[in-house]
PDB file of N, H, CA, C and O in Angstrom:
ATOM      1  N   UNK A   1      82.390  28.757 -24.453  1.00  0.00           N
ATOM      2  CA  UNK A   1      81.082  28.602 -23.838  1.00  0.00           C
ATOM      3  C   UNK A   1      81.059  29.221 -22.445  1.00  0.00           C
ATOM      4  O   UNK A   1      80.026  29.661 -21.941  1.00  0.00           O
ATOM      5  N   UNK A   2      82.399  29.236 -21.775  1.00  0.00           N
ATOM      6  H   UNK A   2      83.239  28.878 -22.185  1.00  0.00           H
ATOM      7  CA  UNK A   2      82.326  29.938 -20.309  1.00  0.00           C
ATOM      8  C   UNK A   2      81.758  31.305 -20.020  1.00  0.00           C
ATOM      9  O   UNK A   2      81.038  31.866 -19.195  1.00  0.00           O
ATOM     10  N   UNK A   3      82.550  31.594 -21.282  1.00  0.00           N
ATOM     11  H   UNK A   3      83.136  31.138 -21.952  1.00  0.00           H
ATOM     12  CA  UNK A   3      82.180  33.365 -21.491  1.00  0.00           C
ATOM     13  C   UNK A   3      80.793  33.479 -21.598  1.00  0.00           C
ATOM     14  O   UNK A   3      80.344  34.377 -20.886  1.00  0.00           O
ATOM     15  N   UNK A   4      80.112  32.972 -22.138  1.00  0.00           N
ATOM     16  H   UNK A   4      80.477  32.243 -22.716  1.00  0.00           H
ATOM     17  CA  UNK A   4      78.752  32.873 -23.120  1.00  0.00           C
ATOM     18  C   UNK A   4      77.850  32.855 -21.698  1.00  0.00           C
ATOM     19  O   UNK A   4      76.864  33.534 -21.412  1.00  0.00           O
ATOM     20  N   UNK A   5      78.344  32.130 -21.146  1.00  0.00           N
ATOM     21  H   UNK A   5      79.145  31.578 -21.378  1.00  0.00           H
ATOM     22  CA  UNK A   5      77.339  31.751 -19.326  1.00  0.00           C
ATOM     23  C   UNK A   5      77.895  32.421 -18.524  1.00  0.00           C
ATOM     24  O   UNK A   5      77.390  32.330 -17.405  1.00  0.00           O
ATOM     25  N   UNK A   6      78.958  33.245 -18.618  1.00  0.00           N
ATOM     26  H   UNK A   6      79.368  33.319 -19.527  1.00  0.00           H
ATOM     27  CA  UNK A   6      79.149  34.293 -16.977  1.00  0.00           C
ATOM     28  C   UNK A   6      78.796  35.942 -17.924  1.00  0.00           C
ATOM     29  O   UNK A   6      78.400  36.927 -17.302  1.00  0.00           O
ATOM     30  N   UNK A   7      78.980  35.969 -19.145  1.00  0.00           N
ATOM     31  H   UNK A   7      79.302  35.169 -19.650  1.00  0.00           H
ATOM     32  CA  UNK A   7      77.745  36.811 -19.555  1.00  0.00           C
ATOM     33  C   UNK A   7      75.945  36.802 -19.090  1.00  0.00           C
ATOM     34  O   UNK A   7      75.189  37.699 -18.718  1.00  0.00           O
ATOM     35  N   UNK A   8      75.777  35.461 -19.310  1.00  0.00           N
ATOM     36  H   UNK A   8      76.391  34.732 -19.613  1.00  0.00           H
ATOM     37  CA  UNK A   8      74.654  35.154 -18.928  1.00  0.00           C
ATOM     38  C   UNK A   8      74.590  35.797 -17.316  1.00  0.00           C
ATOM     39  O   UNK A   8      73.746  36.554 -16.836  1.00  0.00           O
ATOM     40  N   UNK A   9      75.292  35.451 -16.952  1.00  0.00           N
ATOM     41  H   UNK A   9      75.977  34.836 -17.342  1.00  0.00           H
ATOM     42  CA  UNK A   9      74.844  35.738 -15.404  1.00  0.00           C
ATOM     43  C   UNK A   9      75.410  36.867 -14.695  1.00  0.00           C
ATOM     44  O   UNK A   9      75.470  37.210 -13.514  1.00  0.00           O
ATOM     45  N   UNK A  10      76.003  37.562 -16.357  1.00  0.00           N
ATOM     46  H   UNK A  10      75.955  37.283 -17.316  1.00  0.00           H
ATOM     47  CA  UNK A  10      76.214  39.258 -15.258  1.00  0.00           C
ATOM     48  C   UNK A  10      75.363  39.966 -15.525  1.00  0.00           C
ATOM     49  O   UNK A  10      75.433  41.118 -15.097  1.00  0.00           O
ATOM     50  N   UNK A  11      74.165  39.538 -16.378  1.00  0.00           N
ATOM     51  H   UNK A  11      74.108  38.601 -16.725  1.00  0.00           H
ATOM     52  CA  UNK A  11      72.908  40.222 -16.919  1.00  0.00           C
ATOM     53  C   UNK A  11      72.033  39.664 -15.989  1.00  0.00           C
ATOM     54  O   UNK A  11      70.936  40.212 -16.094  1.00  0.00           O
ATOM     55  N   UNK A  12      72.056  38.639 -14.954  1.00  0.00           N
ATOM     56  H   UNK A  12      72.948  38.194 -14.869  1.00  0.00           H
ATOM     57  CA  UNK A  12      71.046  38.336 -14.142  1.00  0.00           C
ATOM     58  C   UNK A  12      70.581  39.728 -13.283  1.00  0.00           C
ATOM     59  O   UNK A  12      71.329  40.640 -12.930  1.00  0.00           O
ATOM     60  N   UNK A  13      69.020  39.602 -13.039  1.00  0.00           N
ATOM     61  H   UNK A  13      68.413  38.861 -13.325  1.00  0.00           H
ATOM     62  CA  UNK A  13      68.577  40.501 -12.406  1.00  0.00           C
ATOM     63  C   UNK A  13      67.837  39.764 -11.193  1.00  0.00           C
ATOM     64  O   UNK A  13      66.874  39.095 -11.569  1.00  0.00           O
ATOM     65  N   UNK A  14      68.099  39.745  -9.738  1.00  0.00           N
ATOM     66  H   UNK A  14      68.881  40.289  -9.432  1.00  0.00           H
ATOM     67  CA  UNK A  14      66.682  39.472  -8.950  1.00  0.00           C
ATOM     68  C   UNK A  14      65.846  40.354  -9.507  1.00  0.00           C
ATOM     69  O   UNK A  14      66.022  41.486  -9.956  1.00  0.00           O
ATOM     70  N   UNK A  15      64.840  39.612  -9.403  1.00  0.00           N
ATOM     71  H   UNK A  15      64.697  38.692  -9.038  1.00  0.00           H
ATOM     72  CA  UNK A  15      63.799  40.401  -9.871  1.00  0.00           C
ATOM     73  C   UNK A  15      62.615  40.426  -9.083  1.00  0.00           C
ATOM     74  O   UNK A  15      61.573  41.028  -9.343  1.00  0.00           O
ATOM     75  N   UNK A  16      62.937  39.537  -7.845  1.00  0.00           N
ATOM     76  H   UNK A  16      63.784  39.048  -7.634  1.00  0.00           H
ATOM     77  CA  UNK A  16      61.758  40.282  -6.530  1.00  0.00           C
ATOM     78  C   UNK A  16      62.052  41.442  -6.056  1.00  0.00           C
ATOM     79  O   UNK A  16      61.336  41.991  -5.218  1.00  0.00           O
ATOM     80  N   UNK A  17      63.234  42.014  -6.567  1.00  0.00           N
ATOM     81  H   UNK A  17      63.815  41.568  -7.247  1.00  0.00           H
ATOM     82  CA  UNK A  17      63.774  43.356  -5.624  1.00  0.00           C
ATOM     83  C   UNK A  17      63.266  44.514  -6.807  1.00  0.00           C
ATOM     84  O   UNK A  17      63.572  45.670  -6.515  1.00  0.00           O
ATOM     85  N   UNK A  18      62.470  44.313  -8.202  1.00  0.00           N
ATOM     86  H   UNK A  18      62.221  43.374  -8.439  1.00  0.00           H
ATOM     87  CA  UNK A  18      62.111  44.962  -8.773  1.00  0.00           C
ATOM     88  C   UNK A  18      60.971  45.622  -8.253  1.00  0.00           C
ATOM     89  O   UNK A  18      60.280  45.129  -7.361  1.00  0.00           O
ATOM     90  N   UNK A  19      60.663  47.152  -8.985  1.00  0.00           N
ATOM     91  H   UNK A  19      61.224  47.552  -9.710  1.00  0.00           H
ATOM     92  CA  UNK A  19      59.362  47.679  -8.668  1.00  0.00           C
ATOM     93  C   UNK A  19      58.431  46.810  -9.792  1.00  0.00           C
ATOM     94  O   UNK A  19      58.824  45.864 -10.476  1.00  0.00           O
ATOM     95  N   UNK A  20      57.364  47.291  -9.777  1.00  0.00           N
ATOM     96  H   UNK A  20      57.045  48.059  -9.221  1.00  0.00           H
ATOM     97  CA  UNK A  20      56.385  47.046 -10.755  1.00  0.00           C
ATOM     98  C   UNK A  20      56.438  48.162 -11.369  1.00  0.00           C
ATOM     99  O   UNK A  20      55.693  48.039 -12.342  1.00  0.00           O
ATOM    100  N   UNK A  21      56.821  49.026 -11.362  1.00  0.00           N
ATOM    101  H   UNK A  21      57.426  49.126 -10.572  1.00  0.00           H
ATOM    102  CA  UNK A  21      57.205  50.382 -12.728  1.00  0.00           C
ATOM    103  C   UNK A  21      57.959  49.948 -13.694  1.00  0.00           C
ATOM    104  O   UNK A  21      57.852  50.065 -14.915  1.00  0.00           O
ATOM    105  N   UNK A  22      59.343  49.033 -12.513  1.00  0.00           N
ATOM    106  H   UNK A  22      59.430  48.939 -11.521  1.00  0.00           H
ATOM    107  CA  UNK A  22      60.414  48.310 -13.482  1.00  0.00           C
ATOM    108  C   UNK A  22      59.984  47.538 -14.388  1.00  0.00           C
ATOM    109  O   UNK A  22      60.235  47.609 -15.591  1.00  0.00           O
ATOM    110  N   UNK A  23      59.165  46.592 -13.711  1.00  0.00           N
ATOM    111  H   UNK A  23      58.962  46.535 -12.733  1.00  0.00           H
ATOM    112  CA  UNK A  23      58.909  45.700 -14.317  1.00  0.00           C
ATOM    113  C   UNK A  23      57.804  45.693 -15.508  1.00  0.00           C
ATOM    114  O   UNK A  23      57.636  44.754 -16.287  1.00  0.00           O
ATOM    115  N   UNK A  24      57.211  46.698 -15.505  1.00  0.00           N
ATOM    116  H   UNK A  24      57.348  47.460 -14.872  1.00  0.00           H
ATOM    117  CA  UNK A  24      56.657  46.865 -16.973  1.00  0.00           C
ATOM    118  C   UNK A  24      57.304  47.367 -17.794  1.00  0.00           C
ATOM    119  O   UNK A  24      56.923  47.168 -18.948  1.00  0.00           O
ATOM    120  N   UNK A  25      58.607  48.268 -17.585  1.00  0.00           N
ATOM    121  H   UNK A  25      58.917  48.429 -16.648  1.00  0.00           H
ATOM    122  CA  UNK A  25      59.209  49.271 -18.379  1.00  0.00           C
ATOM    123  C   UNK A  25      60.187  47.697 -19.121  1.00  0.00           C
ATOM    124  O   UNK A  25      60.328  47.458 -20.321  1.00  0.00           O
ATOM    125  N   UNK A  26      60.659  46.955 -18.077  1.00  0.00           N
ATOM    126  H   UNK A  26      60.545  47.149 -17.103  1.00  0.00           H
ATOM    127  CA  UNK A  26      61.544  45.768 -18.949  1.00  0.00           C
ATOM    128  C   UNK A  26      60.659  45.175 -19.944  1.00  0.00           C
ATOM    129  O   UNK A  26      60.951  44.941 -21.117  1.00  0.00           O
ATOM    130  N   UNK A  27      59.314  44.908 -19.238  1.00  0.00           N
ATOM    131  H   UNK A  27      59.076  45.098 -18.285  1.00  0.00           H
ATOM    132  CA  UNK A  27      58.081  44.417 -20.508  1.00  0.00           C
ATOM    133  C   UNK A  27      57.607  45.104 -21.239  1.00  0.00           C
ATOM    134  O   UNK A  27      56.649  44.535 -21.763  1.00  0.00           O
ATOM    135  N   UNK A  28      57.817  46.567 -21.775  1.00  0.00           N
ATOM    136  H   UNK A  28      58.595  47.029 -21.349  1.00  0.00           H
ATOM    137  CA  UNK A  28      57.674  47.675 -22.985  1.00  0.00           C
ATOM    138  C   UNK A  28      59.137  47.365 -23.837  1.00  0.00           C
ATOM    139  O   UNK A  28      59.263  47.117 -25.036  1.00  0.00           O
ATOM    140  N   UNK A  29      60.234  47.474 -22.735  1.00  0.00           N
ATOM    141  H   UNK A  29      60.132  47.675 -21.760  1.00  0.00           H
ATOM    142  CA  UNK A  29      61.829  47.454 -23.691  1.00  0.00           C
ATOM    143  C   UNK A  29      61.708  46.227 -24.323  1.00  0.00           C
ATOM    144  O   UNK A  29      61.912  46.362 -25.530  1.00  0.00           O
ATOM    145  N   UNK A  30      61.384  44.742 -23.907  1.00  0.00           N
ATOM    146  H   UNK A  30      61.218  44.632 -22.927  1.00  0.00           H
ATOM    147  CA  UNK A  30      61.533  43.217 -24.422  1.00  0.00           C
ATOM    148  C   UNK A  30      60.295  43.393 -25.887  1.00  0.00           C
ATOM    149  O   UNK A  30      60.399  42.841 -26.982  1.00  0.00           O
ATOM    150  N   UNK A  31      59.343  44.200 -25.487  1.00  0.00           N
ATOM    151  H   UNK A  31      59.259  44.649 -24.597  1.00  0.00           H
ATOM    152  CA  UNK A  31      58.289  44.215 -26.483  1.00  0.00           C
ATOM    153  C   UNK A  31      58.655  44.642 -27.669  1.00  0.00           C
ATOM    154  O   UNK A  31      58.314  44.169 -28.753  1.00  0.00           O
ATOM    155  N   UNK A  32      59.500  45.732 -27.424  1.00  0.00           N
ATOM    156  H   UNK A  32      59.777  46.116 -26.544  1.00  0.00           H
ATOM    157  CA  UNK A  32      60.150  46.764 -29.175  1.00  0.00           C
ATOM    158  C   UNK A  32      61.205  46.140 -29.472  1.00  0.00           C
ATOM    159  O   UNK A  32      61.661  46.315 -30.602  1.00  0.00           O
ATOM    160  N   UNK A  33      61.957  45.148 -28.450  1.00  0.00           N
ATOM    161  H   UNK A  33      61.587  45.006 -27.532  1.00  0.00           H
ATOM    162  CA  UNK A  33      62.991  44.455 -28.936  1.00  0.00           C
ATOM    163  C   UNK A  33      62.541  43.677 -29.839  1.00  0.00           C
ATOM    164  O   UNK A  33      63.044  43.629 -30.962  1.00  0.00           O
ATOM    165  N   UNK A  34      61.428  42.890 -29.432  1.00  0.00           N
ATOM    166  H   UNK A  34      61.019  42.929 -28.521  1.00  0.00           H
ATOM    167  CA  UNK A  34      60.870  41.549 -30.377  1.00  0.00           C
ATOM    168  C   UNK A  34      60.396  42.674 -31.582  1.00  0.00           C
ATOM    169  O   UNK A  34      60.876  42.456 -32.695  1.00  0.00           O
ATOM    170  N   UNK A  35      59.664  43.632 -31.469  1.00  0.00           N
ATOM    171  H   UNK A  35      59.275  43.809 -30.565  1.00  0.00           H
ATOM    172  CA  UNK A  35      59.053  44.045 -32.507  1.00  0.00           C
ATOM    173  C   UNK A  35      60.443  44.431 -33.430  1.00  0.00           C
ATOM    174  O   UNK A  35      60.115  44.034 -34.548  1.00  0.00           O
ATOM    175  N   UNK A  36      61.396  44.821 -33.510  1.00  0.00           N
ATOM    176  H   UNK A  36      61.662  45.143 -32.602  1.00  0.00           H
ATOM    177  CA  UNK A  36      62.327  45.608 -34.159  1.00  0.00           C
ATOM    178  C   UNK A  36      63.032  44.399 -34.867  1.00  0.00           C
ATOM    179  O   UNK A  36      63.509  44.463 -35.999  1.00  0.00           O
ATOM    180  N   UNK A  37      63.043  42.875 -33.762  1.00  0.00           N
ATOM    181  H   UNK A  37      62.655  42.823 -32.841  1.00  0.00           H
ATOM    182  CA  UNK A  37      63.792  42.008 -34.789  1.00  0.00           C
ATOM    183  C   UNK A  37      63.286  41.631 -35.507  1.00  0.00           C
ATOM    184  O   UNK A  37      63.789  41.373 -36.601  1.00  0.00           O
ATOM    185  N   UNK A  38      61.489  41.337 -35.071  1.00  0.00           N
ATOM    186  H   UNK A  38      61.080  41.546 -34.182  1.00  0.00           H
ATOM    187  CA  UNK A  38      60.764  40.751 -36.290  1.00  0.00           C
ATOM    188  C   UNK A  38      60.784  41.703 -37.630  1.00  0.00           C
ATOM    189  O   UNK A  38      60.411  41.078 -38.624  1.00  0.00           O
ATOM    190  N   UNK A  39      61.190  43.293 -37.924  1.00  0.00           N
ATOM    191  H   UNK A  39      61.492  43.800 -37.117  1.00  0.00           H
ATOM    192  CA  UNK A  39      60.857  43.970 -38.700  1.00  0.00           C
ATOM    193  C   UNK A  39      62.270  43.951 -39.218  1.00  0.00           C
ATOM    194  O   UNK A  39      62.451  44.386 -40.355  1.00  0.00           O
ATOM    195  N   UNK A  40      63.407  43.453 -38.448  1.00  0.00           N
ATOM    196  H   UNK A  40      63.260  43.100 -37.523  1.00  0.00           H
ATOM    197  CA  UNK A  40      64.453  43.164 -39.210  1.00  0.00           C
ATOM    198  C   UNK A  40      64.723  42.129 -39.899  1.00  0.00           C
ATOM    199  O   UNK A  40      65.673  42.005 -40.672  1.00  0.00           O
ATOM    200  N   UNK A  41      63.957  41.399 -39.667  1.00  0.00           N
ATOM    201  H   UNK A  41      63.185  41.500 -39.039  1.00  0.00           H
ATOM    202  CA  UNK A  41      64.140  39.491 -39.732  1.00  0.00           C
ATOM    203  C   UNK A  41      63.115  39.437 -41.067  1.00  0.00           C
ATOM    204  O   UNK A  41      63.210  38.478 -41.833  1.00  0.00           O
ATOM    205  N   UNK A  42      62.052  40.590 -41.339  1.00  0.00           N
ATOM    206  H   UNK A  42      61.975  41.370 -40.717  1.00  0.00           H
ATOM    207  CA  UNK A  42      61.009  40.431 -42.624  1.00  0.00           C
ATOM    208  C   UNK A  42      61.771  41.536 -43.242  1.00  0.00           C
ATOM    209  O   UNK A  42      60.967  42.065 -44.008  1.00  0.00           O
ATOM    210  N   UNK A  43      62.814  42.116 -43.307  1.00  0.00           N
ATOM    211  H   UNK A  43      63.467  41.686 -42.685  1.00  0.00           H
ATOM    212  CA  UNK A  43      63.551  43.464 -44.191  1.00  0.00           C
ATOM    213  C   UNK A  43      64.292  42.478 -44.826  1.00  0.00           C
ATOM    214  O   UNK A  43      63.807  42.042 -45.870  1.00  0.00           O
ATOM    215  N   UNK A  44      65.382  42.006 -44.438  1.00  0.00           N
ATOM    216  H   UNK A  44      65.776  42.360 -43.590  1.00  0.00           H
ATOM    217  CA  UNK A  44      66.383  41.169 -44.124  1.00  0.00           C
ATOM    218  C   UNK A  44      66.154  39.884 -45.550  1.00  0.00           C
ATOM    219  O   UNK A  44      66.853  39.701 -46.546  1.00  0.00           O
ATOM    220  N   UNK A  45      64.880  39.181 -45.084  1.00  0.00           N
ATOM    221  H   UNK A  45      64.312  39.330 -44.274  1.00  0.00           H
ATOM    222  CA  UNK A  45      64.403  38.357 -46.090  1.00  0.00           C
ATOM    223  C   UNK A  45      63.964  39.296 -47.200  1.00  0.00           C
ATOM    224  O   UNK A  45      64.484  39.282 -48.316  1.00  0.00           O
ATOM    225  N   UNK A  46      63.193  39.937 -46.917  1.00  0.00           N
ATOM    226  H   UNK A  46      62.771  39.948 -46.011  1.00  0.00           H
ATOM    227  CA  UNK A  46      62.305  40.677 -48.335  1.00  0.00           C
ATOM    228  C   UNK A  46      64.006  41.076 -49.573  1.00  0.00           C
ATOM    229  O   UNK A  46      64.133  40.721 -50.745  1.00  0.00           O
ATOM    230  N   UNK A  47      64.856  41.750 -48.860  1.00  0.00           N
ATOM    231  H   UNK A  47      64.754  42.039 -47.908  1.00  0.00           H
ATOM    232  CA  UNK A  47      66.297  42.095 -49.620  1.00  0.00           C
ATOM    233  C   UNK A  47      66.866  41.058 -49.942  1.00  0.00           C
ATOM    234  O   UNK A  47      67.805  41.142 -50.733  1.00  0.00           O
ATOM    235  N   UNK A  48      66.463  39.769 -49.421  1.00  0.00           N
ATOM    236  H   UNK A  48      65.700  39.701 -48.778  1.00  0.00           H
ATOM    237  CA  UNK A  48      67.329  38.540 -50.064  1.00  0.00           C
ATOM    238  C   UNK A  48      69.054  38.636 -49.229  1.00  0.00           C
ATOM    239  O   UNK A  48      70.023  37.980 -49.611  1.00  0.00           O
ATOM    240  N   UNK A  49      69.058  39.362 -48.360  1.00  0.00           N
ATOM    241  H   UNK A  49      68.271  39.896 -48.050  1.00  0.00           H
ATOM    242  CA  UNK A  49      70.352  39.556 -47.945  1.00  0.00           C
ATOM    243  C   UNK A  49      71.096  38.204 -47.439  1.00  0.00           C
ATOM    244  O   UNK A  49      70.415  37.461 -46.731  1.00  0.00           O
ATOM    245  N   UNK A  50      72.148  37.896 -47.671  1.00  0.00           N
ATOM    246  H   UNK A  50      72.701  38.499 -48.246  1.00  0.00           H
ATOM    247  CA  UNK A  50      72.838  36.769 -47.021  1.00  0.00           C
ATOM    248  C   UNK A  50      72.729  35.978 -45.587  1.00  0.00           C
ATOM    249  O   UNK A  50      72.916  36.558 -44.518  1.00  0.00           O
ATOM    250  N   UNK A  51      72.407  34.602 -45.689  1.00  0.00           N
ATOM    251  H   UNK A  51      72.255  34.131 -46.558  1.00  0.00           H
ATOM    252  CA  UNK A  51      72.229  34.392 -44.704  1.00  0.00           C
ATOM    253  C   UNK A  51      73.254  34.769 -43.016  1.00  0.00           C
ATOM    254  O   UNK A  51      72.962  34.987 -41.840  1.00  0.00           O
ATOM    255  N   UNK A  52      74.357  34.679 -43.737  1.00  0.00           N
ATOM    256  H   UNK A  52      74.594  34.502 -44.692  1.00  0.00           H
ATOM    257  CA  UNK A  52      75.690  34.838 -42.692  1.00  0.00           C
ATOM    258  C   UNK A  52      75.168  35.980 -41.385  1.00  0.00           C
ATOM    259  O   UNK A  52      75.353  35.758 -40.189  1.00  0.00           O
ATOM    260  N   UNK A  53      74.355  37.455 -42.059  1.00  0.00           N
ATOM    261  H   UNK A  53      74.204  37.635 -43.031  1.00  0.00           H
ATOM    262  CA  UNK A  53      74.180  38.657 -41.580  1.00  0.00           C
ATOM    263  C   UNK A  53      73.050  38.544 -40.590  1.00  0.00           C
ATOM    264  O   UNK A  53      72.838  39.279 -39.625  1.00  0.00           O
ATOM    265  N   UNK A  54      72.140  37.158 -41.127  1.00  0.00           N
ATOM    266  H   UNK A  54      72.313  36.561 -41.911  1.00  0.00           H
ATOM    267  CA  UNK A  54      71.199  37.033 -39.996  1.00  0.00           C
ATOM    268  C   UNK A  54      71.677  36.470 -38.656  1.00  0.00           C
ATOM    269  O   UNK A  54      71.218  36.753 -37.550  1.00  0.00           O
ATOM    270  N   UNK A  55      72.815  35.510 -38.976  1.00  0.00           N
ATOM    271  H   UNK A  55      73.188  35.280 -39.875  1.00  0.00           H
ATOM    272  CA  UNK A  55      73.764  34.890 -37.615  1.00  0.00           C
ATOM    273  C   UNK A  55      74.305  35.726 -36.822  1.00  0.00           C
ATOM    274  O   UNK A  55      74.498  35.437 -35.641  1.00  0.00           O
ATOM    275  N   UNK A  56      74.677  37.037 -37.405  1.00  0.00           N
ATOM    276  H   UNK A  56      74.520  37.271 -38.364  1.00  0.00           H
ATOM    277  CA  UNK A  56      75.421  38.142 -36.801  1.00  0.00           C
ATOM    278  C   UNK A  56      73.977  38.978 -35.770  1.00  0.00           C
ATOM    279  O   UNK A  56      74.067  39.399 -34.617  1.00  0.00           O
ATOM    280  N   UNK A  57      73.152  38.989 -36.380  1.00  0.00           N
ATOM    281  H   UNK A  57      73.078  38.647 -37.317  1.00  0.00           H
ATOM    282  CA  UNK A  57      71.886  39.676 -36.211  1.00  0.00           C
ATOM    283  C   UNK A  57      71.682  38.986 -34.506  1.00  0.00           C
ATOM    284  O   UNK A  57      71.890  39.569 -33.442  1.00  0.00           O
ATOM    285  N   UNK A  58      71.161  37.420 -34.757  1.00  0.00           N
ATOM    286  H   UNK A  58      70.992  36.946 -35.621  1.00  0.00           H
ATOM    287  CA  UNK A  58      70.892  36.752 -33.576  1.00  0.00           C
ATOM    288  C   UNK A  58      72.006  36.322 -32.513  1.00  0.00           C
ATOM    289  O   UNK A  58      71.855  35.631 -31.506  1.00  0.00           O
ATOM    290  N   UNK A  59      73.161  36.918 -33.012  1.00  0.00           N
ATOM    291  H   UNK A  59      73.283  37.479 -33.830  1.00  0.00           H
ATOM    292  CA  UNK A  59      73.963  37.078 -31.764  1.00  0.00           C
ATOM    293  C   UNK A  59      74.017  38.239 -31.315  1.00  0.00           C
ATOM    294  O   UNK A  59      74.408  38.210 -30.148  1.00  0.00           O
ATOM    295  N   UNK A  60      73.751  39.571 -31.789  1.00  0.00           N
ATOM    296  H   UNK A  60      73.434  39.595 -32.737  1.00  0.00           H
ATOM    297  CA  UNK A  60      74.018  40.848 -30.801  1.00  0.00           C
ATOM    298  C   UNK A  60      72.378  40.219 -30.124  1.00  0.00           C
ATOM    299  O   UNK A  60      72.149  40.716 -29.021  1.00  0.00           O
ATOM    300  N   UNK A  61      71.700  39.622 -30.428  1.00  0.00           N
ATOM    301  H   UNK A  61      71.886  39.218 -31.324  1.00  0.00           H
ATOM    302  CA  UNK A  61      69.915  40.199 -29.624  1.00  0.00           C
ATOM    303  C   UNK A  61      70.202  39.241 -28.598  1.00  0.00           C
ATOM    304  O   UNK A  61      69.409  39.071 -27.672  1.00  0.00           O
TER     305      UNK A  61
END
């Protein structure tokens, strides 16, 4: 679990020190992220594929 939370917090960003260019470009990247899992997450089911592959799935995201 240590690992799991100083991961967490080497991905921290201040984010008052962001532009607002940044900060929409992170809110376009988070947007195709969600869109790409939801289109993996309805592939995924539609193939009947094993559940195990979806656990693998929601740990790289």
């Amino acid at each position: 679990e240590f690992g799991e939370q100083q991961r967490y917090a080497d991905l921290m960003i201040d984010i008052t020190k962001l532009t607002q260019g940044e900060k929409e470009k992170i809110r376009d990247y988070h947007a195709r992220v969600l869109e790409l899992r939801r289109k993996l997450d309805a592939q995924i089911r539609k193939e009947g594929l094993a559940d195990g592959l979806m656990i693998g799935v929601d740990n790289l995201l």
